[in-house]
N, C-alpha and C positions, 0 to 999 in steps of 0.2 A: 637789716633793720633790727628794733628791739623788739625781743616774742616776751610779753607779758601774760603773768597766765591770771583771767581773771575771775575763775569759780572754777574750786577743785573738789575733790571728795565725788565724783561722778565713776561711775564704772563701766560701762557701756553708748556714749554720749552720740545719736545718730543724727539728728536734724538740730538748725539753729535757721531762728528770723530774728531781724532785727526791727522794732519798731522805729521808721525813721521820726518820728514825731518827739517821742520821747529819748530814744536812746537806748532802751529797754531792749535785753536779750532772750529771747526765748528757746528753748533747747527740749530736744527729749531724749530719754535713754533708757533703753530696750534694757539694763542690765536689772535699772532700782527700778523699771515701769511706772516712770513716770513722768509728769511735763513739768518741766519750772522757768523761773522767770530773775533773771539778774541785771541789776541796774550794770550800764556801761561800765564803770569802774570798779567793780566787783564789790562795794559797802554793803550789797542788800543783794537777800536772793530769797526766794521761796518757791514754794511748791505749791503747782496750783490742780493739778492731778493725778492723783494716782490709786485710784481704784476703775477695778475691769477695765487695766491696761495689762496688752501681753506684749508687743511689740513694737510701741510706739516707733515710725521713721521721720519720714519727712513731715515738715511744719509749714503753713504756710499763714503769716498774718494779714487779717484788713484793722488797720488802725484808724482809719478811717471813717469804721460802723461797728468797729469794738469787737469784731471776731476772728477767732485761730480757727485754722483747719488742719486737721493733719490725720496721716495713715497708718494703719496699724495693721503688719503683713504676720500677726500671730494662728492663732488656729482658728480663731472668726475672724476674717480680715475683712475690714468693712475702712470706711471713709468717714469720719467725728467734725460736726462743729460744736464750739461751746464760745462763751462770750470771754473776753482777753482775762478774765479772774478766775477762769474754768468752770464758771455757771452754768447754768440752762444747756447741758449738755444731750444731746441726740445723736445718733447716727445718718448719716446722708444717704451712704452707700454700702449696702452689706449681701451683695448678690454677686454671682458671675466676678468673683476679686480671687487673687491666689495669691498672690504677692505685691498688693501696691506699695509704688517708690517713692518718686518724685511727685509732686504736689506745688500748685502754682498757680498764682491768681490774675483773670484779665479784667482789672480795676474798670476797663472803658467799656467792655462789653459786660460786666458783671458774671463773668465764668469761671468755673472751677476745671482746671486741669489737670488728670494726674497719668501714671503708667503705672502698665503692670511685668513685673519682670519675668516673672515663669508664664504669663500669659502673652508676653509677646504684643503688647499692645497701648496703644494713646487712647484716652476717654475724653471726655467733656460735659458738663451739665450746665445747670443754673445752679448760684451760693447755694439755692436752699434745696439741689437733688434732683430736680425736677429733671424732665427733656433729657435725658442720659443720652447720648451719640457715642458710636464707635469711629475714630479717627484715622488707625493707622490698626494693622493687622502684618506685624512684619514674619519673616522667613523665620523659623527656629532657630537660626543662630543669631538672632539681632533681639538682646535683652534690655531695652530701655530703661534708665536706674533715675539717675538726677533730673530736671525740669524746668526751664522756664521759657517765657514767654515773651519775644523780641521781634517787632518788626509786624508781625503777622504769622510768624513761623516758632515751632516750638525748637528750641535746644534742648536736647538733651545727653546727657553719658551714655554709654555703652561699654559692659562688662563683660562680653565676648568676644568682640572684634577688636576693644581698647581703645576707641575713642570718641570724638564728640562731633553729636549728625544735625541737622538743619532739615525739620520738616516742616515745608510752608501749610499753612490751614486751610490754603487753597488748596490744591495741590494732591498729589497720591505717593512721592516719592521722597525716601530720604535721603541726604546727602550727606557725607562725610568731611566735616569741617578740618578737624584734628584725628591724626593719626598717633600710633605708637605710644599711649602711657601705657600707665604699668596698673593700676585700678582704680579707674574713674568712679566716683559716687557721688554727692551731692553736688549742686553748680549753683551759683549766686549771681545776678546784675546788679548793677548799680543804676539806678533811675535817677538823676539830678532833678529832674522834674517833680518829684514827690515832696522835697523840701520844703515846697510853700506849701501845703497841704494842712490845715491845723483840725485841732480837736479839742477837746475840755481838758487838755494833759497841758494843751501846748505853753497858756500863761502861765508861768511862778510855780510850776509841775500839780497845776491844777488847785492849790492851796492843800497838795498832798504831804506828811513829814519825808517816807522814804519812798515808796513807788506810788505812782500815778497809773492806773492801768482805766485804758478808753474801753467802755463798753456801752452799749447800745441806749440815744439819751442822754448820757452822762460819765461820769466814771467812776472807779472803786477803789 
């Protein structure tokens, strides 16, 4: 197919969400430390963070209730929410973290899930930190990288073994889906079901000129 490239000038580029409401791309990069936001067709981009970022990775959006989440595996590695304009920003999780990765949201039960790669481990909370669980505690050679959440069971990478494992939530054990790549890191789904989902972006891009961005109430 055709590779179109649709925001450049990036130097380090590690996590992207896509707002399915709007179309809106969100990205971060560990290189310029920081988060931004590009319309689908690459017309419009800006930057919506980037102060006391060291290592920003994975991103995870709710367009839904207007918030990004995402990890930041620098030398305070902690876990950020801020609202989709990079507002009202706090930290969630900034304890017992070494390197989190992947980051992923379960819209139905309102959870945050992420991993940690030098810790060897799956977490879980509530959006806003609360009720922290420990999930999955694997062997030292199983380093969890990418994330998401399907079924009932988490997918995620793996950057030691080289491939992609199936841990149910029920469950204690992981399974090995896909073998053999060469460096697995971020993982994406497709949810069809999200589509009918609308927000203050979703009519005439909210009566916005260039981005519409959903935040809590309303949008910016």
């Amino acid at each position: 197919g055709h590779l179109e490239v649709v925001w450049s000038g990036l130097v380090d580029p590690r996590g992207l969400a896509v707002d399915w409401i709007t179309g809106n791309v969100f990205y971060t990069d560990t290189g310029l430390q920081q988060i931004g936001v590009v319309t689908a067709d690459g017309i419009y981009g800006a930057v919506i963070a980037n102060s006391s970022l060291d290592q920003p990775g994975s991103i995870a959006i709710d367009p839904t209730a207007g918030f990004m989440y995402w990890a930041d595996s620098g030398l305070r590695p902690r876990i950020e929410i801020a609202t989709m304009d990079g507002q009202s920003r706090r930290q969630l999780v900034n304890t017992n973290l070494v390197k989190p990765a992947g980051i992923t949201i379960d819209f139905n039960g309102q959870k945050l899930y992420w991993s940690d790669t030098a810790l060897d481990k799956l977490e879980r909370s509530n959006l806003d930190g609360t009720q922290r669980t420990l999930l999955a505690h694997f062997a030292v050679n199983v380093h969890p990288v990418g994330l998401v959440l399907h079924n009932n069971s988490l997918i995620f990478t793996e950057q030691n073994l080289l491939g992609i494992y199936r841990f149910p939530l029920f469950g204690n054990t992981a399974t090995r889906i896909v073998r053999t790549l060469r460096k697995p890191g971020e993982i994406a789904l497709y949810n069809a079901s999200r589509t009918t989902v609308v927000n203050r972006c979703t009519s005439g891009n909210g009566g916005c000129v260039h981005f519409c961005l959903p935040v809590p109430h309303g949008r910016s």
